[in-house]
C-alpha positions in Angstrom: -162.3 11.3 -47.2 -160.5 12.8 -50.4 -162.9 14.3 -53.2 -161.3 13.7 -56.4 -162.7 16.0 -59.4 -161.7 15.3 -63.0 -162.3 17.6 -66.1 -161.0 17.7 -69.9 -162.4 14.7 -71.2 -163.9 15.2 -74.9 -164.2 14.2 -78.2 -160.9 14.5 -80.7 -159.9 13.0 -83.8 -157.3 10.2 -83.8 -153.7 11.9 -83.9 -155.4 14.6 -81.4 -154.6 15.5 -77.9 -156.2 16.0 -74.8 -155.1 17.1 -71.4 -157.1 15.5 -68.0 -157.0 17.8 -65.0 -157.8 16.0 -61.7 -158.2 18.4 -58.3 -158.1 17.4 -54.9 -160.2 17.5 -51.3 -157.2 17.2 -49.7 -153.3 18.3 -49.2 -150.9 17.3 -51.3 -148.5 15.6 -48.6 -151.3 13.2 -48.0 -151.5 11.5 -51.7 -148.8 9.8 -52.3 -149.5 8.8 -55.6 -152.0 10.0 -57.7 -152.8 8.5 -61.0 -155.2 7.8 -63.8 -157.2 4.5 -64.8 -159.3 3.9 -67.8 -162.0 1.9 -68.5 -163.1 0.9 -72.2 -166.9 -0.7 -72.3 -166.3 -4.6 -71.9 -163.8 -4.7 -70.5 -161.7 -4.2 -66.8 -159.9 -1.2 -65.4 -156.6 -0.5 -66.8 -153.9 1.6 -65.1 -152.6 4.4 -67.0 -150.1 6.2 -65.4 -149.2 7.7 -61.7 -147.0 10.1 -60.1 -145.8 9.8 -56.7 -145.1 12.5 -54.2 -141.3 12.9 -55.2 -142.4 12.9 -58.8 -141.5 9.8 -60.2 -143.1 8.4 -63.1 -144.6 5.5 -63.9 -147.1 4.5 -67.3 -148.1 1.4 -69.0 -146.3 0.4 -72.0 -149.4 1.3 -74.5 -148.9 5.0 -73.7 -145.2 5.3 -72.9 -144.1 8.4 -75.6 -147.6 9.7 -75.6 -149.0 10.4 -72.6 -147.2 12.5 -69.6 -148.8 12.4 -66.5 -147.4 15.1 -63.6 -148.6 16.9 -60.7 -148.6 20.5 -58.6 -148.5 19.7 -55.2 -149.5 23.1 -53.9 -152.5 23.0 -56.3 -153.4 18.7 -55.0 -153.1 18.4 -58.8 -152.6 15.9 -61.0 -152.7 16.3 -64.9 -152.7 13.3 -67.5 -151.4 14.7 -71.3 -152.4 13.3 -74.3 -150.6 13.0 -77.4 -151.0 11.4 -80.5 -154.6 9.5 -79.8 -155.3 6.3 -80.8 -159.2 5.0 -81.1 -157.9 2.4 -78.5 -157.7 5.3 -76.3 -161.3 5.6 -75.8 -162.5 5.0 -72.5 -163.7 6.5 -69.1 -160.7 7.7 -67.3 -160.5 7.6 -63.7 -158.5 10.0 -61.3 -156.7 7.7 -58.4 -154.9 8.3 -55.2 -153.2 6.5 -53.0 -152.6 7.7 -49.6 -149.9 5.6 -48.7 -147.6 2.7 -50.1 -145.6 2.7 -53.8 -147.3 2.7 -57.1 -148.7 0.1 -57.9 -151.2 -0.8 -61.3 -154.1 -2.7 -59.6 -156.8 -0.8 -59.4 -157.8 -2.2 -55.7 -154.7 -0.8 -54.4 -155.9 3.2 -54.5 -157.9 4.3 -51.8 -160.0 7.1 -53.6 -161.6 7.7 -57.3 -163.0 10.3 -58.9 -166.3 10.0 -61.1 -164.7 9.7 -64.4 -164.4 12.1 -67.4 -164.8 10.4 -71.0 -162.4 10.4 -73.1 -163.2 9.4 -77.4 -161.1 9.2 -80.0 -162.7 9.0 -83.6 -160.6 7.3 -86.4 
């Protein structure tokens, strides 16, 4: 079982930034991809971004330029930057791993989720 811990969620100001830290139970070698989700209220679980093993990126098109995701693999750490916030930004965001397999941006695919940190953006 991987324990997944998120922090840096907040309030900013649209045009703000925010960083997401996400520690892990377990060693690196055994998360292949790590990754964020969000979730705005009403509606599903939308992938963000993940970062596999070899550190290869991938992100959805609404944060492409603005967000960088990345990782430490001797720390089991995976960070999610935030640039230039949008109101449409505001959501719960979810840490994700997947132990084995490629990215992939359906949420059922990861095998382990943190709690959440929130993350709002004010206009």
């Amino acid at each position: 079982q991987v324990q997944l811990v998120e922090s840096g969620g907040g309030l900013v100001q649209a045009g703000g930034s925010l960083r997401l830290s996400c520690a892990a139970s377990a060693r690196a070698s055994s998360l292949n991809v790590m990754g964020w989700f969000r979730q705005a209220p009403g509606k599903e679980r939308e992938f963000v971004a993940a970062v596999k093993w070899t550190g290869s990126t991938t992100y959805t098109d609404s944060v492409k330029g603005r967000f960088t995701i990345s990782r430490d693999n001797a720390q089991n750490t995976v960070w999610l930057g935030m640039n230039s916030l949008k109101p449409e930004d505001t959501a719960f965001y979810y840490c994700v791993v997947r132990a084995g397999g490629v990215v992939s941006t359906t949420a059922d695919d990861y095998d382990y989720w943190g709690q959440g940190t929130q993350v709002t953006v004010s206009s």
